[in-house]
C-alpha positions as CSV (number, residue, x, y, z in Angstrom):
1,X,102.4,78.9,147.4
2,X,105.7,80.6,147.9
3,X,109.1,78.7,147.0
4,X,111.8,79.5,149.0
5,X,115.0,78.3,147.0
6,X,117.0,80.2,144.8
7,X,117.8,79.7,141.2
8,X,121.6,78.9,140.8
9,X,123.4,78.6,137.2
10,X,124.8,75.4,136.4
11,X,125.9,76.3,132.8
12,X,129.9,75.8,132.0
13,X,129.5,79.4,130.4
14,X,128.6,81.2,134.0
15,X,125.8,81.9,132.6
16,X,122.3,80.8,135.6
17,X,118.7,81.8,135.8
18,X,117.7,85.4,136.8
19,X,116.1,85.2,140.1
20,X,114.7,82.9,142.3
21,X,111.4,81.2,142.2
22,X,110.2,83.5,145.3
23,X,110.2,86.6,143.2
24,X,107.9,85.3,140.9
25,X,105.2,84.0,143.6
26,X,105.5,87.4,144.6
27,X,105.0,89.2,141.5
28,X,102.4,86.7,140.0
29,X,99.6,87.6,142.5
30,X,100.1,91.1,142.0
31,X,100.0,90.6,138.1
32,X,96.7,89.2,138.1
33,X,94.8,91.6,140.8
34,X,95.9,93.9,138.0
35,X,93.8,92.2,135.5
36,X,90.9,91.3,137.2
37,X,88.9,88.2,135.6
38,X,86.1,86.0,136.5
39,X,86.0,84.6,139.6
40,X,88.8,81.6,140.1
41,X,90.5,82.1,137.0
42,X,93.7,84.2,138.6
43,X,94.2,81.2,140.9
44,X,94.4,79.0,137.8
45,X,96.1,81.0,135.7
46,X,99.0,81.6,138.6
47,X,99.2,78.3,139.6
48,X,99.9,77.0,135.7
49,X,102.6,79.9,135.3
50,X,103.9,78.6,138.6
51,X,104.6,75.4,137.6
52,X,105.8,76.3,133.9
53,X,108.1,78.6,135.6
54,X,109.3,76.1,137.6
55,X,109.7,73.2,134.8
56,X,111.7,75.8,132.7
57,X,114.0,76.0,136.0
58,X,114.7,72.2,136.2
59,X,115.0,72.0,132.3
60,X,117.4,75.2,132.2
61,X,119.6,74.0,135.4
62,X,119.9,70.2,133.6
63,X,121.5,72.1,130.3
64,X,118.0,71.4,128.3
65,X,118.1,74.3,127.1
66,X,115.6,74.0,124.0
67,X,112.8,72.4,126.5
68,X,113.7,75.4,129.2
69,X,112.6,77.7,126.3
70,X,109.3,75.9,125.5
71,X,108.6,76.1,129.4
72,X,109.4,79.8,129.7
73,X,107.1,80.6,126.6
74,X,104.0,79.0,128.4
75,X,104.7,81.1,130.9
76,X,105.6,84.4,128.8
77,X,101.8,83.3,127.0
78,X,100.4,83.9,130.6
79,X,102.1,86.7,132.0
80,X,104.4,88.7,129.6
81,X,104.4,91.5,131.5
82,X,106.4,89.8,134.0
83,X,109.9,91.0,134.1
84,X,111.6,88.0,135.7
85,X,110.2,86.0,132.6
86,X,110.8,88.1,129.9
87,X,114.2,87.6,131.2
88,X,114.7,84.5,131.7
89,X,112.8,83.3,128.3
90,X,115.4,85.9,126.6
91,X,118.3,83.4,128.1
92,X,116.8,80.1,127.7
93,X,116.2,81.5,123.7
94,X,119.6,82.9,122.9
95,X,121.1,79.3,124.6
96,X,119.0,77.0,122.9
97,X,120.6,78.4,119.6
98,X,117.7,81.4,119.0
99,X,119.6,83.6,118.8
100,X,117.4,86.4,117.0
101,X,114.4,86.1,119.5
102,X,116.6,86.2,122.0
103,X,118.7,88.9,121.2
104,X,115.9,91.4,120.3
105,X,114.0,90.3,123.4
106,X,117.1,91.2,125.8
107,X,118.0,93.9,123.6
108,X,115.0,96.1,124.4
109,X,114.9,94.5,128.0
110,X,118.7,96.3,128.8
111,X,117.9,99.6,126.8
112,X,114.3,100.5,127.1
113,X,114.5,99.6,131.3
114,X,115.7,99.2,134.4
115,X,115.0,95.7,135.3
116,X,117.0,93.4,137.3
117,X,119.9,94.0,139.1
118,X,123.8,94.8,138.5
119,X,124.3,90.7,138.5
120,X,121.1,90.1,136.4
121,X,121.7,92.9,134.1
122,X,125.9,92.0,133.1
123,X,124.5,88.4,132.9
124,X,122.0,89.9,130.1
125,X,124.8,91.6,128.7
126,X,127.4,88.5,128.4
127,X,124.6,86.3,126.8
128,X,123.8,89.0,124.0
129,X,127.3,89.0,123.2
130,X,127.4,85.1,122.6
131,X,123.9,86.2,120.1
132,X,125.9,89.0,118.4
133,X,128.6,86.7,116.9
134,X,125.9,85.1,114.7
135,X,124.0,88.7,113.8
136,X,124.3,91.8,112.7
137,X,123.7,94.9,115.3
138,X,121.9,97.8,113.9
139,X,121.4,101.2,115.7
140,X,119.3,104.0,114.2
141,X,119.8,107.4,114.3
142,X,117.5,110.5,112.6
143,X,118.2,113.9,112.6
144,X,114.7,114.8,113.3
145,X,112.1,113.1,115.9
146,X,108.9,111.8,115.5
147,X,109.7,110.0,112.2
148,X,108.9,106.6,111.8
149,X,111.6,103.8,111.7
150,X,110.8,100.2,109.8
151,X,113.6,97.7,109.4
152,X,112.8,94.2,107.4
153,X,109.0,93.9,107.7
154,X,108.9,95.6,111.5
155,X,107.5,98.4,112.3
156,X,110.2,99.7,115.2
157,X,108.1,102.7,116.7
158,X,109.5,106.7,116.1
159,X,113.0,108.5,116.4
160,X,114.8,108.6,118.6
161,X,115.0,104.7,118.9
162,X,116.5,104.0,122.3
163,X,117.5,100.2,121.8
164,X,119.7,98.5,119.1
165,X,118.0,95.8,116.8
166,X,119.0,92.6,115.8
167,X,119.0,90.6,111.9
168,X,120.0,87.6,110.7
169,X,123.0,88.0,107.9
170,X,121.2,88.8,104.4
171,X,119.3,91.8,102.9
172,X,117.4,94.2,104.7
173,X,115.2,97.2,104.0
174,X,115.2,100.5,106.1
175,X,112.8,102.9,105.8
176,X,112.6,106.2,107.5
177,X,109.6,108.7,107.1
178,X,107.6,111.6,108.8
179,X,104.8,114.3,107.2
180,X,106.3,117.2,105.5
181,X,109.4,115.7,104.6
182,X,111.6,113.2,101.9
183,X,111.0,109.6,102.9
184,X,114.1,107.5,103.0
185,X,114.7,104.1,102.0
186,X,117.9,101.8,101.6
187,X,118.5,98.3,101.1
188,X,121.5,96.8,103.3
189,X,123.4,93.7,103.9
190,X,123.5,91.9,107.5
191,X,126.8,90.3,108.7
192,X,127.4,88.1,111.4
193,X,129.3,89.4,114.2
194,X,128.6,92.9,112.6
195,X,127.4,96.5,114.3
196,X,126.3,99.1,111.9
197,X,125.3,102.7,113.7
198,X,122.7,104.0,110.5
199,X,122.6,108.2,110.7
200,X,119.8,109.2,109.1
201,X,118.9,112.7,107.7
202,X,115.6,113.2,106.5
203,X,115.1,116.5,103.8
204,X,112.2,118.2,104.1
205,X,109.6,118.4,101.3
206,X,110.5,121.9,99.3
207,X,107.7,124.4,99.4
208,X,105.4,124.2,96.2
209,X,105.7,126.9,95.0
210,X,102.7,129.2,93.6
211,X,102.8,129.8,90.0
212,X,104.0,133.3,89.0
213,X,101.2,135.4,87.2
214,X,101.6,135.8,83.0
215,X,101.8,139.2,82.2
216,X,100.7,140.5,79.2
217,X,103.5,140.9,76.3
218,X,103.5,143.4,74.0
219,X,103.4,142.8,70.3
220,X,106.5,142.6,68.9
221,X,107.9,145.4,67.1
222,X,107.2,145.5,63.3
223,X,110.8,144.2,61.2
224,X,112.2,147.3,59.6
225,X,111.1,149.1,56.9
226,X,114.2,148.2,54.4
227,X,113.6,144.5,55.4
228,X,109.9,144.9,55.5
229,X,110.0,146.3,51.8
230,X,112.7,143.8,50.1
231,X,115.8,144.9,51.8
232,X,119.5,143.3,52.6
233,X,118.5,140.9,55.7
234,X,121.4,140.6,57.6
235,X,121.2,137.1,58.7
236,X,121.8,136.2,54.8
237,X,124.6,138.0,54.9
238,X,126.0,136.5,58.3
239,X,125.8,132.9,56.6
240,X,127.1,133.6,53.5
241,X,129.7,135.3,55.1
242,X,130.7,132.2,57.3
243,X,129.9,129.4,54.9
244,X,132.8,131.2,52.4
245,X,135.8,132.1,55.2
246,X,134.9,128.0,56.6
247,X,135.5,126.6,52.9
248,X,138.3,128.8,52.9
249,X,140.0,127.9,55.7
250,X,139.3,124.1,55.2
251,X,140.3,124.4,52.0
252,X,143.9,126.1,53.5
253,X,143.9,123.8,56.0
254,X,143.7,120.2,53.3
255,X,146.3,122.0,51.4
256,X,148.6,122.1,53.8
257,X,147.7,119.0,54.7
258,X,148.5,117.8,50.9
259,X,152.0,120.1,50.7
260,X,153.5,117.6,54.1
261,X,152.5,114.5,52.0
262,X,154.2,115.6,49.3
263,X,156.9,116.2,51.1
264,X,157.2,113.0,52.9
265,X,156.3,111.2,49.3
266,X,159.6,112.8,48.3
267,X,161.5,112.0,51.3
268,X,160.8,108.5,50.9
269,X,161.6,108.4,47.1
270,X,164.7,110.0,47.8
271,X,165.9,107.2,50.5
272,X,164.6,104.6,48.0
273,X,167.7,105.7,46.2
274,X,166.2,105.1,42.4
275,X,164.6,101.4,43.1
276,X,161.5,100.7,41.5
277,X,158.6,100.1,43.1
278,X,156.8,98.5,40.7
279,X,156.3,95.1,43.2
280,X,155.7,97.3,46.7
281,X,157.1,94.7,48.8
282,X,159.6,96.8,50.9
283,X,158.0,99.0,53.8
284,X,159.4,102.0,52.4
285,X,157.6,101.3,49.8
286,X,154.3,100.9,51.0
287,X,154.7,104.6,52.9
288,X,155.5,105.7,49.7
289,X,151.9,104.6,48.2
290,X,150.3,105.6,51.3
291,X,151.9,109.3,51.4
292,X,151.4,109.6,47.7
293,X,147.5,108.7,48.3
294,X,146.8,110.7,51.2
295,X,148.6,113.8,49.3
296,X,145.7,113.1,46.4
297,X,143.1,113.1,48.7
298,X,143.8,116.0,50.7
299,X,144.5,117.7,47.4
300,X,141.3,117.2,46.3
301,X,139.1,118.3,49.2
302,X,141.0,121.1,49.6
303,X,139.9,122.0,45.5
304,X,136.1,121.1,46.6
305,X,136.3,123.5,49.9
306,X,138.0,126.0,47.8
307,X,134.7,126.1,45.7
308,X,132.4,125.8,47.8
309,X,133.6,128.8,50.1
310,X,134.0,130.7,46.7
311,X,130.6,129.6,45.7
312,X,129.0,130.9,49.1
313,X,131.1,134.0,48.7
314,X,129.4,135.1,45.4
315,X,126.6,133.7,45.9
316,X,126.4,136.1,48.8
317,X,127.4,139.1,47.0
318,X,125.4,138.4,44.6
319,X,122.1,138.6,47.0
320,X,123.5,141.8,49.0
321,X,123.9,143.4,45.2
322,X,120.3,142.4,44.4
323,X,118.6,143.6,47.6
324,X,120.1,146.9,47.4
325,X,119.5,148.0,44.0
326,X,115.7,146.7,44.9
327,X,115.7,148.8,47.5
328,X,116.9,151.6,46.1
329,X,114.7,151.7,43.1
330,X,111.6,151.4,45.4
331,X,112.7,154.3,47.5
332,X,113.1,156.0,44.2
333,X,109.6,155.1,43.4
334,X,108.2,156.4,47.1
335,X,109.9,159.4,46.2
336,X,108.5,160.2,42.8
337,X,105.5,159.0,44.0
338,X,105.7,162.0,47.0
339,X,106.7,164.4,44.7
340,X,104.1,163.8,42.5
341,X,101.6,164.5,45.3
342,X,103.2,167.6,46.4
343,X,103.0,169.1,42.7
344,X,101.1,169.3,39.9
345,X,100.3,171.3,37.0
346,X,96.3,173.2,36.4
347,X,94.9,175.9,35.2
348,X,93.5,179.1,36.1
349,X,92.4,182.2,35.5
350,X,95.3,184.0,34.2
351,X,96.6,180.8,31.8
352,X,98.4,178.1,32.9
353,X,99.8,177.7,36.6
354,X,102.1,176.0,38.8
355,X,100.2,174.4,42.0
356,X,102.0,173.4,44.7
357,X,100.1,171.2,47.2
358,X,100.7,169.2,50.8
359,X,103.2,170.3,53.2
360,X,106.9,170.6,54.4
């Protein structure tokens, strides 16, 4: 069966069917020597997309356009790889107020081929702009190829992706990942009547490295012999040495401190002008006892840091006093000790004798 009319649109938005009814007789036949099936059953199976076709027509040209889409999926169920359906269902959708199915469905049918001509493919175009103003356009790009793209819960296919997606407004996940390099994931808002180009660039995974060989340490060298033996250790020294110069120079420091309270407590006794201040209810007053407290406090610190950097400092020499005179007298000992090796007093043949024994 081969109809002969053409499909005319009848929408007040300019906006009318594809093609006519002929093409698809004359791809239908085609479509299903393609996939041959038992005998009779491509008869059937054109006739009922025939007539699906042709009910989504009549509901589509009378402005039904929710009961065009229902027809146009029958006949989608039986031959989606017809182009002139795929098209036509992608209109009837984004008009009957789906406007996600519809947009993603046209979407891929403008970007990913050729179908249609210059009329069909600018009325594709026009009817994904009415889709746009409710969702949000994403297009994806990645710096390398071959990685996989998801959006939402879809898995899109690899990089580069050659058509722009479509979502609904509210969040989204994107995720991006290929072997041998740093997955990458983001969580994004949709917007209606939004386009968002996404540039990806994906890191690649940083060489593990293989662990450097240990190599054997040498023991470490023995402490010297004057600390080894009871000598001055330095670092003693060192922190006595810093404990007395910072109590001295805090204790400087508070008294200086102390010195400008005093001086302001004098000030403001001075522009009291001899007035008691017994009852401390003028300002001047309360400065006063405030100065005057402040200059007893900083006084007194400055006494405690005073002694405790004098305390360090003697404390200190003290120690360095101690360790040297140890060390001395046991280097007095070694040496008596050595001596008293190297000499010693026996007797031989002709009376008493001086022996003399070890070496320079």
């Amino acid at each position: 069966m081969i109809l002969r009319r053409a499909i005319v649109s009848r929408t007040s938005r300019g906006c009318g069917l594809l093609v006519a009814a002929s093409l698809l007789a004359a791809q239908v036949p085609a479509l299903a020597r393609a996939e041959p099936a038992s005998e009779g059953t491509p008869d059937v199976e054109n006739e009922k997309a025939m007539q699906t076709f042709k009910e989504g027509i009549a509901a589509f040209d009378r402005r039904d356009f929710e009961a065009a889409r229902v027809a146009f999926l029958q006949t989608f169920a039986l031959k989606p790889s017809a182009p002139v359906v795929r098209r036509n269902l992608g209109l009837a959708e984004i008009y009957s107020g789906h406007y996600l199915e519809g947009a993603r469905r046209l979407g891929r049918v403008i970007h990913t081929t050729d179908e249609g001509t210059s009329v069909d493919r600018a009325r594709m175009v026009e009817s994904l702009k009415k889709a746009e103003a409710h969702l949000e356009r994403v297009t994806v790009e990645v710096n390398v190829e071959g990685a996989e793209i998801e959006i939402g819960d879809v898995d899109l296919g690899v990089s580069p992706l050659p058509f722009a997606w479509y979502l609904e407004p509210g969040g989204y996940d994107v995720r991006v990942s290929k072997p041998g390099f740093v997955a990458y994931t983001e969580t994004r808002l949709a917007r209606a009547g939004n386009a968002q180009h996404l540039r990806i660039n994906l890191k690649p995974v940083a060489a593990i490295e293989e662990p450097v060989p240990v190599e054997a340490v040498a023991p470490a060298a023995p402490p010297p012999r004057d600390i080894e033996r009871g000598g001055v250790n330095p670092w003693v020294v060192v922190a006595g040495g810093t404990l007395t110069a910072g109590g001295l120079v805090t204790g400087l420091t508070l008294s200086l401190l102390a010195a400008d309270s005093a001086d302001k407590a004098q000030r403001i006794r001075e522009s009291l002008g001899g007035l008691s201040c017994r009852v401390p209810a003028e300002e001047a007053c309360r400065e006063l006892s405030a100065a005057a407290a402040a200059h007893d406090r900083q006084a007194r610190w400055a006494t405690v840091s005073y002694a405790l950097g004098a305390a360090a400092g003697v404390s200190t020499l003290i120690y360095a006093l101690i360790a040297s005179a140890s060390n001395s007298s046991h280097a007095a000992g070694a040496g008596a000790a050595s001596a008293a090796s190297n000499f010693g007093i026996g007797l031989g043949e002709h009376g008493t004798e001086l022996t003399l024994r070890g070496s320079f």
